[in-house]
C-alpha positions in Angstrom: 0.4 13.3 16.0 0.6 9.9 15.8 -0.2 8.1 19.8 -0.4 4.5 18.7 1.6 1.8 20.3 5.1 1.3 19.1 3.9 -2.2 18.6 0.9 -1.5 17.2 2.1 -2.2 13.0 4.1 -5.2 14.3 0.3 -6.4 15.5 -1.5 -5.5 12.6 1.0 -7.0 10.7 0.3 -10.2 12.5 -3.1 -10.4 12.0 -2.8 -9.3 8.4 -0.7 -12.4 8.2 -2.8 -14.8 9.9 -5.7 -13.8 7.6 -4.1 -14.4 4.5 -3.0 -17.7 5.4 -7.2 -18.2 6.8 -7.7 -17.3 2.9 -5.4 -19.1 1.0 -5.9 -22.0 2.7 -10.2 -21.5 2.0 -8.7 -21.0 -1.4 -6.8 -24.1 -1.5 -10.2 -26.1 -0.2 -12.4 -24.7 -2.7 -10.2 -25.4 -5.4 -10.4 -28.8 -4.7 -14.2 -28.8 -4.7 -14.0 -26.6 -7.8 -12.4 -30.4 -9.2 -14.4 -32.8 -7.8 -17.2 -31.2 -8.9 -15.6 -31.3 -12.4 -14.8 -34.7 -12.2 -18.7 -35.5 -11.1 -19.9 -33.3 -13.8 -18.3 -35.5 -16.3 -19.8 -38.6 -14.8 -23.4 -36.8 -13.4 -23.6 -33.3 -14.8 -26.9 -33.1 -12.2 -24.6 -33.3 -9.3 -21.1 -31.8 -10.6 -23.2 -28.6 -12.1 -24.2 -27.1 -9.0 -20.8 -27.8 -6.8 -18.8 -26.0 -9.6 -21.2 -22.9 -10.0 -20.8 -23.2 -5.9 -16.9 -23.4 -5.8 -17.0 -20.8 -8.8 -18.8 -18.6 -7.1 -16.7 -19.1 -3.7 -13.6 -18.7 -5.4 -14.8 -15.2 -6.7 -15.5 -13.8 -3.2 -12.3 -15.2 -1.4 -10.7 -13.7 -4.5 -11.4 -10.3 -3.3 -11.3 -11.4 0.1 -7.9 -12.3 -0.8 -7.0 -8.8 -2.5 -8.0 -7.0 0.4 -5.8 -8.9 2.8 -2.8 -8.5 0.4 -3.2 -4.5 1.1 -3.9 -4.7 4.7 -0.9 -6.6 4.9 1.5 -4.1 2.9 -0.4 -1.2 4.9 1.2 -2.8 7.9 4.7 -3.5 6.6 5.0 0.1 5.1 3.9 1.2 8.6 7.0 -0.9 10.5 9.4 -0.2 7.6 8.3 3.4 8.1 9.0 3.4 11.7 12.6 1.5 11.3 11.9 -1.6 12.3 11.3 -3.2 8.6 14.7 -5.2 9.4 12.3 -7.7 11.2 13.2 -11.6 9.9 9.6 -11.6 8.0 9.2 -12.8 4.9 6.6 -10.1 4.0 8.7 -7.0 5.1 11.6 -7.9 3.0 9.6 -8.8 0.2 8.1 -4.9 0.4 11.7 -3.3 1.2 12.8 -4.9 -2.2 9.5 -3.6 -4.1 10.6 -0.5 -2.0 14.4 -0.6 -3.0 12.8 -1.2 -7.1 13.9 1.7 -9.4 10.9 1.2 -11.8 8.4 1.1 -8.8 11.1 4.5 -7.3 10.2 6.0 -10.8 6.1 5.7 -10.6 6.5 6.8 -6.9 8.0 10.6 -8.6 5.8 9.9 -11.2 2.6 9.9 -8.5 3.5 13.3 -7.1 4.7 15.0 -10.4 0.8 14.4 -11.5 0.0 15.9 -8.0 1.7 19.2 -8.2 0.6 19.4 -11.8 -3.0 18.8 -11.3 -2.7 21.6 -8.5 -1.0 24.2 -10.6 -3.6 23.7 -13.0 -6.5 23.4 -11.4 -7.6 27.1 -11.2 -7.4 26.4 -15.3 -9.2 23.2 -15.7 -10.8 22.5 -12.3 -12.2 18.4 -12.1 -15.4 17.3 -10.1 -14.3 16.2 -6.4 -10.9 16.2 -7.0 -9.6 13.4 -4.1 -6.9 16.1 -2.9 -7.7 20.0 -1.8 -5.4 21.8 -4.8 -4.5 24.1 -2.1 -3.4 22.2 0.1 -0.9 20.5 -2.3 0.1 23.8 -3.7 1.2 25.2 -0.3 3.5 21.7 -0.4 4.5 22.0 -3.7 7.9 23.2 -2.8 8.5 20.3 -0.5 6.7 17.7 -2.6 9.1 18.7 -5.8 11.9 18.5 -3.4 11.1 14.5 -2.4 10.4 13.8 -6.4 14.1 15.1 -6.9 15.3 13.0 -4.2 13.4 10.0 -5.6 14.4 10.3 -9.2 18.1 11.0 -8.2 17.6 7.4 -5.8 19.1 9.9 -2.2 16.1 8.2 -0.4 16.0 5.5 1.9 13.8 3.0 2.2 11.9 4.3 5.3 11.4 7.8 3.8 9.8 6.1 0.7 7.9 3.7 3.1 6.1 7.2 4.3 6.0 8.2 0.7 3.7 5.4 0.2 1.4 5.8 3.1 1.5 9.2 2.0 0.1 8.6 -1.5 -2.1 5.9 -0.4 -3.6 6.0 2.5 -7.4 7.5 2.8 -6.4 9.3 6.3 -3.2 10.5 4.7 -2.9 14.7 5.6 -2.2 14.5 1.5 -6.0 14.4 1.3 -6.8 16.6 4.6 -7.0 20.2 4.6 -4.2 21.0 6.7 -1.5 22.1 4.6 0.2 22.6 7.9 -0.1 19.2 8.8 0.7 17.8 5.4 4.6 20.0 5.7 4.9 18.1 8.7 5.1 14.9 7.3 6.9 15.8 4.2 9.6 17.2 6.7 9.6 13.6 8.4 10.0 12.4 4.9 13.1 14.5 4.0 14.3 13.9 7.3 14.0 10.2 6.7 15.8 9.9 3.1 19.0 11.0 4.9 18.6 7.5 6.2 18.8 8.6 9.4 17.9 7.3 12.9 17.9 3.5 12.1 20.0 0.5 11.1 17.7 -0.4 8.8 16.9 3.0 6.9 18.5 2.0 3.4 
């Protein structure tokens, strides 16, 4: 089960925060080289040449840099929506309640586990190389899973329950991609629990 600190998503959210503001702001310095050296290289194409290939180059790696804070933070607001607290006055959480709250993005979300339980049924008939979940495992959940899809589809969810959906799908320690099938029920009952909305003021 889960040990960590009730405030432990409202830290990592925190420092997911402070680090995309570190980046943007690196961002916003190199792209001002990334001018100057323009404006040099019309004027001295020996000196602006090798500050844009620099700021280029720069601007490439924070890029990514950049990506892989934008999930960290939305890892951490799915975990404090998840646990009810995603009422917060943070720009961020609401912005991921109302992708949350989406239909189309509801829609992919059924559409996610759909493929799931099919690849599973059909894996004893065309098996795949490594497949990222045990078929198994999701076959013994099938009957839950389908039940959540339903429940997505039909919009009866709340917003925490499809938080969890989320980390479900997504994330690498996930008991989606585990061998417990045990383990996996028991957060798909947390799920079905949680789109009754309830336990939290917050939870639609």
């Amino acid at each position: 089960m889960n040990s960590r600190s009730p405030k432990m998503p409202q830290k990592l959210l925190t420092v997911a925060l402070t680090r995309c503001d570190a980046v943007l702001l690196r961002l916003w310095v190199v792209a001002l080289l990334h001018i100057a050296g323009l404006v040099l290289w019309w004027r001295s194409p020996q000196v602006g040449a090798p500050l844009v290939a620099g700021a280029v180059i720069a601007e490439l790696g924070l890029g990514v840099w950049w990506l892989l804070m934008i999930q960290e933070r939305r890892g951490a607001c799915l975990g404090l929506i998840a646990e009810g607290r995603g009422a917060l006055p943070l720009a961020a959480l609401a912005r991921e309640r109302a992708r949350l709250a989406s239909p189309r993005h509801q829609a992919e979300l059924a559409r996610s586990i759909a493929r799931l339980i099919t690849r599973a049924s059909n894996w004893d008939v065309t098996p795949t190389a490594r497949a990222p979940t045990d078929p198994r495992v999701v076959s013994d959940a099938a009957p839950e899973l389908s039940e959540i899809e339903r429940q997505i589809e039909a919009g009866d969810i709340s917003v925490r329950a499809l938080a969890l959906v989320e980390q479900l799908l997504c994330s690498p320690t996930s008991p989606l991609y585990g061998d417990d099938a045990g383990e996996l029920k028991r957060e798909l009952g947390r799920v079905r629990y949680l789109a009754r909305g309830t336990g939290a003021p917050d939870s639609r």
